[in-house]
C-alpha positions as CSV (number, residue, x, y, z in Angstrom):
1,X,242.5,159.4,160.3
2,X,245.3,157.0,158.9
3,X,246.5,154.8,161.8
4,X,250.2,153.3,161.2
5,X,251.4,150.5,163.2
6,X,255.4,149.5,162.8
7,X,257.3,147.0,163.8
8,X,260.3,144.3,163.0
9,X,263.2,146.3,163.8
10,X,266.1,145.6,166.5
11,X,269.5,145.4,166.6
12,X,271.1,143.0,163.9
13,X,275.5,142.8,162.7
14,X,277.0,143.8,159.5
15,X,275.6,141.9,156.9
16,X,272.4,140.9,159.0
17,X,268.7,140.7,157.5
18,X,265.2,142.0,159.0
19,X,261.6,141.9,158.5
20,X,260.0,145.2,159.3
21,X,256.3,145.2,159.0
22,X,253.4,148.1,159.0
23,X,250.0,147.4,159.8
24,X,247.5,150.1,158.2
25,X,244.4,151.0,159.7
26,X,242.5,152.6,156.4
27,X,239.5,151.5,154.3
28,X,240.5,150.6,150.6
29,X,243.7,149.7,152.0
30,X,243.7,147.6,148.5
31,X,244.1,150.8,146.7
32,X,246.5,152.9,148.4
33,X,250.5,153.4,147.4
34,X,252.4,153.0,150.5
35,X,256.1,154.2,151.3
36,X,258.3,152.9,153.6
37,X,261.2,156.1,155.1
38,X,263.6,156.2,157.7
39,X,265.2,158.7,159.4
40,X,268.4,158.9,160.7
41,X,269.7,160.9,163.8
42,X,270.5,164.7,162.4
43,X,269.3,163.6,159.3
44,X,266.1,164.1,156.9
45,X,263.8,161.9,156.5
46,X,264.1,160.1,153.0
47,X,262.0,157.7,151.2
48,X,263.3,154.2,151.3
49,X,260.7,152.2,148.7
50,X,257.5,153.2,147.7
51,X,254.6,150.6,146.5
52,X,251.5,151.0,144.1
53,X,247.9,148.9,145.3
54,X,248.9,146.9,142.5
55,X,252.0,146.1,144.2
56,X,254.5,147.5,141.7
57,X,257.6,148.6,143.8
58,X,259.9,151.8,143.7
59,X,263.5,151.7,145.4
60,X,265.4,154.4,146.4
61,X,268.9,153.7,144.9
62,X,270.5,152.7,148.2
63,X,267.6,150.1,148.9
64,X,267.8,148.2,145.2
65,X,269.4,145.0,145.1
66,X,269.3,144.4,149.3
67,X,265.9,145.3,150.2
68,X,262.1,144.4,149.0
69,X,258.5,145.7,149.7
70,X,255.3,143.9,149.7
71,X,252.1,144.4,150.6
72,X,249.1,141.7,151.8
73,X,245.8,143.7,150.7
74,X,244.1,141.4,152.6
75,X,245.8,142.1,155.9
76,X,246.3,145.7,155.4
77,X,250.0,144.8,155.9
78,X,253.1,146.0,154.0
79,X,256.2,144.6,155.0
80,X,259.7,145.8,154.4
81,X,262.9,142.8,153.8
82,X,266.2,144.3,154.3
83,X,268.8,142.5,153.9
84,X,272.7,142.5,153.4
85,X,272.0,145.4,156.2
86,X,274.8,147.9,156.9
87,X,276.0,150.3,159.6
88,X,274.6,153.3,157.9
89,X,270.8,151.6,157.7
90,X,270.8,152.7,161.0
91,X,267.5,154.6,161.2
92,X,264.2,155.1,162.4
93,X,261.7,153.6,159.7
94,X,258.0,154.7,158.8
95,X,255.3,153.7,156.8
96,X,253.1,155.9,155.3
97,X,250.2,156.0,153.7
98,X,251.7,158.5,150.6
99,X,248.8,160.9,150.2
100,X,249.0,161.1,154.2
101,X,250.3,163.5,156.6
102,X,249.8,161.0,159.1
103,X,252.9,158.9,160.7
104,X,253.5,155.8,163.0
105,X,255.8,156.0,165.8
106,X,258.3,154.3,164.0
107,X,260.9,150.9,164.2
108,X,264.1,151.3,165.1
109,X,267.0,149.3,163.1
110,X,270.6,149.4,164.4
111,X,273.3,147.8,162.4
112,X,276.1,147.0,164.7
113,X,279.5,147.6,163.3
């Protein structure tokens, strides 16, 4: 059982910046890919950026340029910096463990306008 811890979020303005961070309760962490997804209210979820055990990232197109994932292998941490944040970041976010079915409850971002 894949236990997901989330957390960083809050409510930040236009422009704002935040650290969201996922603690993974798994052995091997070290050679899992990870994905960090958010879900918006009446929307799907969608993945955000993804990240190999060798730390090689993958961004969705809306996350280049303003957001970066990393990983501490020795922490079982991976941590999401968003910044340049917008109103329509406004989300839920999960980690996941990408071979998983399992979910954490989740960090909420709000982007005030």
């Amino acid at each position: 059982q894949v236990q997901l811890v989330e957390s960083g979020g809050g409510l930040v303005q236009i422009g704002g910046s935040l650290r969201l961070s996922c603690h993974v309760s798994i052995s091997a962490f070290s050679t899992e890919a990870m994905g960090w997804f958010r879900q918006a209210p009446g929307n799907q979820r969608e993945l955000v950026a993804s990240i190999t055990g060798g730390s090689w990232p993958n961004y969705s197109n809306f996350a280049r340029d303003r957001f970066t994932i990393s990983r501490d292998n020795a922490l079982n941490m991976v941590y999401l910096e968003m910044n340049g944040l917008k109103p329509e970041d406004t989300a839920g976010y999960y980690c996941k463990v990408t071979w998983s079915d399992s979910w954490g409850q989740g960090t909420q971002v709000t982007v005030s306008s």
